[in-house]
C-alpha positions in Angstrom: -1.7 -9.9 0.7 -2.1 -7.5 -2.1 -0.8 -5.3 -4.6 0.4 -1.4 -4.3 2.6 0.5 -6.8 3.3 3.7 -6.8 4.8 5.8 -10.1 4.2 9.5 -11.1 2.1 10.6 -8.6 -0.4 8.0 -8.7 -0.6 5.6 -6.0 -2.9 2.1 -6.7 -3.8 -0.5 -4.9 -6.1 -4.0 -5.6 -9.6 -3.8 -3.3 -9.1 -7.5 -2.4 -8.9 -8.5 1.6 -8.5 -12.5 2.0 -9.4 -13.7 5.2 -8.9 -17.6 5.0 -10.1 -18.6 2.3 -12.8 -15.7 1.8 -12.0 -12.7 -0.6 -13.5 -9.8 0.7 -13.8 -6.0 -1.1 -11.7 -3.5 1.0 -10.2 -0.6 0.2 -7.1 0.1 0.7 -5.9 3.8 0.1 -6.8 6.3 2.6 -6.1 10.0 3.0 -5.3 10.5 6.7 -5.3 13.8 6.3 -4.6 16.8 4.3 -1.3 16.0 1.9 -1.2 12.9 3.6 -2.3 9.3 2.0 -1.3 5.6 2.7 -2.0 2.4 1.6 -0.8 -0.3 3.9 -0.2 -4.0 3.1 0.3 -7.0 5.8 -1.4 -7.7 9.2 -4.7 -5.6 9.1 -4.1 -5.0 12.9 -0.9 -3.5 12.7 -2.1 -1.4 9.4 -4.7 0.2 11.4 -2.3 1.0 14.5 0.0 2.6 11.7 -2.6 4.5 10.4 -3.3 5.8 13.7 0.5 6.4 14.2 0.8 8.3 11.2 -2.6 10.4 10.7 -0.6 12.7 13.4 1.1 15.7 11.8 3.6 15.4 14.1 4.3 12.0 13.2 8.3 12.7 12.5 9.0 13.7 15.8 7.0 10.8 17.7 8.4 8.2 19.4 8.5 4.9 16.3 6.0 2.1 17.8 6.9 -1.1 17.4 3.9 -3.1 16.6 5.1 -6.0 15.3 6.9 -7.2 18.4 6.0 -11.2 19.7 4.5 -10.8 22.8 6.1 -14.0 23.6 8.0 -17.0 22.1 4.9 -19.1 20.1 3.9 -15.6 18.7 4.3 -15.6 14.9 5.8 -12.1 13.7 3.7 -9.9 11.9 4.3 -8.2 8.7 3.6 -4.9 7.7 4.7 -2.3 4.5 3.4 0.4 3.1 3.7 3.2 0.5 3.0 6.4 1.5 2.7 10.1 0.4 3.0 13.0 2.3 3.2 16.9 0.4 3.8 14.9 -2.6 6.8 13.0 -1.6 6.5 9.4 -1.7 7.7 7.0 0.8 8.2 3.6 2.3 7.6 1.5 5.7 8.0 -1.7 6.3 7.9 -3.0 10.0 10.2 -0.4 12.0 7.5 2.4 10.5 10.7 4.6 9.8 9.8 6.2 6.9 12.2 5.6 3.2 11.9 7.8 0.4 11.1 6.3 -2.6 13.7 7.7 -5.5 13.0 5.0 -7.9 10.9 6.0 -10.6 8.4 3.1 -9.7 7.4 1.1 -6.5 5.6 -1.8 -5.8 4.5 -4.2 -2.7 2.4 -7.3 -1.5 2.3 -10.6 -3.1 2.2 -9.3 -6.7 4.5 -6.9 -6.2 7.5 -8.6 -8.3 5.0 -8.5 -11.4 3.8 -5.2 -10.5 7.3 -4.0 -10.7 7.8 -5.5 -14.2 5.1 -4.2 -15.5 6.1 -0.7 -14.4 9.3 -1.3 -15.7 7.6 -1.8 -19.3 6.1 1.5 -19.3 2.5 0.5 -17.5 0.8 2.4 -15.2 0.7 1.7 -11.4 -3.5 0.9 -12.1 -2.2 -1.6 -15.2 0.4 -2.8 -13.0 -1.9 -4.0 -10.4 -4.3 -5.0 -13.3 -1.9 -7.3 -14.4 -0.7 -9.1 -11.4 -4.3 -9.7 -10.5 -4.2 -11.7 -13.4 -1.3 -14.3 -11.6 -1.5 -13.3 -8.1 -4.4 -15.1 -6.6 -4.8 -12.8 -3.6 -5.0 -9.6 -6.1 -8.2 -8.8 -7.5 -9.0 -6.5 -11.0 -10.8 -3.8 -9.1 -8.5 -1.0 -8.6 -8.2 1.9 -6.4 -5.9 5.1 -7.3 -4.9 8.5 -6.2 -3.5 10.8 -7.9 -1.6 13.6 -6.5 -2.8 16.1 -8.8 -6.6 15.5 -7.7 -6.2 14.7 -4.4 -8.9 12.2 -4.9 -9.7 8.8 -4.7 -10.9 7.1 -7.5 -11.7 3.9 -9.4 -10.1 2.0 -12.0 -11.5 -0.5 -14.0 -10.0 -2.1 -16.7 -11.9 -2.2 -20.7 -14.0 -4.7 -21.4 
């Protein structure tokens, strides 16, 4: 899994994929378009459908895919959230892809999300936050990814050495 809080504007997320027992680099915040970023955690498949899904403007008035589905009995289901922000208002996902606006001051999901959300709640930032539950979440890794709605950019976070 991973680790993505949102708070203030700023949305962070770890830059560690594990496949198996391989930890990989990924990104994992992406602006789909203009006014429009995401950062998905869960089945990679299904992230990249709902990316798809979403970079649409018209998104809201689309039919909601259902890409988690079992195609039949001995299928496991697939997971899927994500935080997103569109014109500045943040939101949530989970599996259904209907969108649910965020009105707490702080966010968080993936595997470290329950430390995350601590960590938030004791005044850290979102790129602490993740910071911190890479240190007890083994599939959430120190090299952190943020955007902040005031730059409308991408950037790196790294914590003091």
């Amino acid at each position: 899994m991973t680790t993505i809080c949102y708070s203030k504007g700023i949305l962070a997320a770890d830059t560690q994929l594990t496949l198996t027992n391989i930890k990989i680099f990924a990104s994992k915040i992406f602006i789909l378009r203009p006014n429009f970023v995401i950062s998905c955690a869960g089945d990679v498949d299904i992230e990249y459908k709902a990316m798809e899904f979403f970079r649409n403007p018209k998104w809201r008035q689309e039919e909601i895919p259902d890409y988690t589905k079992k195609e039949n009995e001995s299928d496991e289901k697939k997971e899927f959230r994500c935080i997103g922000i569109e014109n500045g208002q943040p939101f949530f996902c989970h599996d259904s892809l209907v969108p649910v606006p965020i009105e707490h001051p702080f966010f968080a999901i993936g595997s470290g999300s329950d430390i995350a959300m601590g960590a938030m709640h004791l005044g850290l930032t979102p790129q602490q936050a993740v910071i911190l539950a890479s240190e007890l979440d083994i599939n959430t890794n120190d090299v952190v990814d943020y955007y902040d709605i005031q730059d409308k950019q991408i950037k790196r976070y790294l914590p003091a050495l």
